[in-house]
N, CA and C atoms as a LAMMPS dump frame, in Angstrom:
ITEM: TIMESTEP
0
ITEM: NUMBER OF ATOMS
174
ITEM: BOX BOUNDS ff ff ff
-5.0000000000000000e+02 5.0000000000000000e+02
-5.0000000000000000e+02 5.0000000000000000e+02
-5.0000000000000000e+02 5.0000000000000000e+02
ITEM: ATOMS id mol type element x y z
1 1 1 N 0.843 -1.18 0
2 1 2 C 0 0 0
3 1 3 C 0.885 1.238 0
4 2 1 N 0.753 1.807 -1.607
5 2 2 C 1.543 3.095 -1.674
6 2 3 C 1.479 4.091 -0.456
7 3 1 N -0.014 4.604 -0.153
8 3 2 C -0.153 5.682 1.3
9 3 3 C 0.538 5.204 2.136
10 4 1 N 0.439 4.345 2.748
11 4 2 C 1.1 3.622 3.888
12 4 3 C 2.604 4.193 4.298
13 5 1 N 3.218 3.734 3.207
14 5 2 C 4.38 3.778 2.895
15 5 3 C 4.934 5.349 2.335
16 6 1 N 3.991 6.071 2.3
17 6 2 C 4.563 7.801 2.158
18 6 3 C 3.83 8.169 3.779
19 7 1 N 3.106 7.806 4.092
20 7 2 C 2.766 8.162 5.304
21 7 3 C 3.416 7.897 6.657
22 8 1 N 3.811 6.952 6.377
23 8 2 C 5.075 6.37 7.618
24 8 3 C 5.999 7.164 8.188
25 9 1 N 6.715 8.117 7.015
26 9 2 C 7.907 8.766 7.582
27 9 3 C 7.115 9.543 8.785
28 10 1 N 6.265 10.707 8.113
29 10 2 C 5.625 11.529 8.609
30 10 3 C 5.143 11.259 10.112
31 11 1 N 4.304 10.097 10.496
32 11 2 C 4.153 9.621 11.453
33 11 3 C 4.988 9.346 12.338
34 12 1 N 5.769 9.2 11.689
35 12 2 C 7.167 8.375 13.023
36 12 3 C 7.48 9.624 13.39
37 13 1 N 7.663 10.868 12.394
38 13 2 C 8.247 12.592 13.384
39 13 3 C 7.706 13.217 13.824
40 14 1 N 6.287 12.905 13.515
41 14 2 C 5.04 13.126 14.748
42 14 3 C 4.9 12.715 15.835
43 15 1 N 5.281 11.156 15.862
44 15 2 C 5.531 10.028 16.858
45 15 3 C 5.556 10.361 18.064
46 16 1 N 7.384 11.586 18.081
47 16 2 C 8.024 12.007 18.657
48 16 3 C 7.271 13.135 19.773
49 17 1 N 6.11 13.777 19.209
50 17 2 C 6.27 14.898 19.997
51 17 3 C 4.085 14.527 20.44
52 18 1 N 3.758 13.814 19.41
53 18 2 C 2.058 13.57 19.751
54 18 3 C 1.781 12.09 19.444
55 19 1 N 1.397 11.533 20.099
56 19 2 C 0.61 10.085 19.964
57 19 3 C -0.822 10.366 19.461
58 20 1 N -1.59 11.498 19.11
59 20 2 C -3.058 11.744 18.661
60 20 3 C -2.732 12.425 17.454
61 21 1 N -4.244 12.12 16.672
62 21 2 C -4.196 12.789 15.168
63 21 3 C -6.044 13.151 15.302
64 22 1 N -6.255 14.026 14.626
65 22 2 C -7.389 14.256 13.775
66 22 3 C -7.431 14.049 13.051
67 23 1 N -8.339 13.462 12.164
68 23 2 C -8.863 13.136 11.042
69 23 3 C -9.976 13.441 10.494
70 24 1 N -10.19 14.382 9.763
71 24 2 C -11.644 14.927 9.173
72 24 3 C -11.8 14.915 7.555
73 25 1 N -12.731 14.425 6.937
74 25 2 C -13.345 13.81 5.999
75 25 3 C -14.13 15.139 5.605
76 26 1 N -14.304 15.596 4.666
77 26 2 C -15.066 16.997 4.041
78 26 3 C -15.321 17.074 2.885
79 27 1 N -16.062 17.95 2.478
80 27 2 C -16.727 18.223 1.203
81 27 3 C -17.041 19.796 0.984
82 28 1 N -16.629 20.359 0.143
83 28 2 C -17.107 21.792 -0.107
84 28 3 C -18.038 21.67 -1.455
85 29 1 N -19.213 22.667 -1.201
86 29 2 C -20.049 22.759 -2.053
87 29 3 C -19.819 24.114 -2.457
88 30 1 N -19.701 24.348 -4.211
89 30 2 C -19.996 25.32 -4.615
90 30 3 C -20.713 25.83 -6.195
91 31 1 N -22.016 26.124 -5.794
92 31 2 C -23.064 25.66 -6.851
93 31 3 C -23.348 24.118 -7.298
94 32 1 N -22.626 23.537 -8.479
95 32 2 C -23.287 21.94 -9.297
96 32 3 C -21.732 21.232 -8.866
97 33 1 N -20.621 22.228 -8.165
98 33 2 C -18.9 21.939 -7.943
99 33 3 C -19.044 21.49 -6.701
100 34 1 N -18.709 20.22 -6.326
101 34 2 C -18.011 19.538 -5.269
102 34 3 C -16.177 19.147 -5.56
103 35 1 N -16.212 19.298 -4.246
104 35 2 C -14.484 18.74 -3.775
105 35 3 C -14.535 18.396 -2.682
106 36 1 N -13.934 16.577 -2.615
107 36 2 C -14.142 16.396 -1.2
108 36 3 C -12.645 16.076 -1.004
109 37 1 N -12.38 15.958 0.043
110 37 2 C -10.556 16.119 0.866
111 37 3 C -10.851 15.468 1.976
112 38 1 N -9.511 15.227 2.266
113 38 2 C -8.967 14.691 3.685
114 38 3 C -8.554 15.929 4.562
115 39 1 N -8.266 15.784 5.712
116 39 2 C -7.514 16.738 6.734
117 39 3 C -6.726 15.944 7.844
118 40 1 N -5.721 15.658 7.615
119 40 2 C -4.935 15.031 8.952
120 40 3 C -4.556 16.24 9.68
121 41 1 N -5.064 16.333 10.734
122 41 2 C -3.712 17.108 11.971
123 41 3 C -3.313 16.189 13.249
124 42 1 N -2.26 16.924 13.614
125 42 2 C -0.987 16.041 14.096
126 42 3 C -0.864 17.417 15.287
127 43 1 N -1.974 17.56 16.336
128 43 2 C -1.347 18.982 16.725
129 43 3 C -0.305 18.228 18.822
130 44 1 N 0.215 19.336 18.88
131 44 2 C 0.702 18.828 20.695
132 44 3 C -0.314 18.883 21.129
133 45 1 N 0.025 18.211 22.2
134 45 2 C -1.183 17.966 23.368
135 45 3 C -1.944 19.315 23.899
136 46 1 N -0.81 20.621 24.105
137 46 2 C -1.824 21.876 24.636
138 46 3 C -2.871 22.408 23.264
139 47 1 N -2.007 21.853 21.841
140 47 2 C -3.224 22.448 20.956
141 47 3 C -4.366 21.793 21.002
142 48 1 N -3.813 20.506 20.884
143 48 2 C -5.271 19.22 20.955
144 48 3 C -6.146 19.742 21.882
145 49 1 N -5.674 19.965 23.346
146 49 2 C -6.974 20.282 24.207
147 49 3 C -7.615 21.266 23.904
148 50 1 N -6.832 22.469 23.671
149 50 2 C -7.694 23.784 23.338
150 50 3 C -8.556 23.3 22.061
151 51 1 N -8.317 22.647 20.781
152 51 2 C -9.168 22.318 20.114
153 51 3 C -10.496 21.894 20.527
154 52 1 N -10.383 20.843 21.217
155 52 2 C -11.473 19.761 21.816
156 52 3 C -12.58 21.105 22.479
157 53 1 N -11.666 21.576 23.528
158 53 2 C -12.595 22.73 24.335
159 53 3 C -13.493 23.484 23.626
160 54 1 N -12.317 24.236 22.304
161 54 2 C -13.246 24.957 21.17
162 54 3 C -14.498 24.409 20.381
163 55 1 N -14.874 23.044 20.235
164 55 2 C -15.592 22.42 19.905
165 55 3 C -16.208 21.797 20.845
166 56 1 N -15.732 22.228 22.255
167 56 2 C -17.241 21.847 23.094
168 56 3 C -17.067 20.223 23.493
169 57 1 N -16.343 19.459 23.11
170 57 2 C -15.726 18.607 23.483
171 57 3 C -15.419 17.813 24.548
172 58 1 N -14.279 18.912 24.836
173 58 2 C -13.51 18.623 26.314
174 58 3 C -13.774 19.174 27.631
């Protein structure tokens, strides 16, 4: 599995500093135009929480 294997490095130097990821799945609509995407974040632990909080979450 090609992803896998470009994704690996990345992970392992993330590894280092966060054990958590986000992952969000999306779609933008504009008029009859869709685009849907991925979003990985990889944030530290003080961003992660403030995220969570901001979304009511945590």
């Amino acid at each position: 599995d090609m992803a896998g294997a470009i994704l690996s490095v990345p992970a392992i130097e993330f590894g280092k500093s966060s054990d958590t990821a986000l992952y969000i799945e999306n779609e933008f609509l504009y008029g009859s135009d869709s685009v849907i995407g991925d979003f990985f974040l990889v944030p530290d632990e003080a961003s992660y929480i403030r995220l969570l909080k901001a979304l009511g979450v945590a």
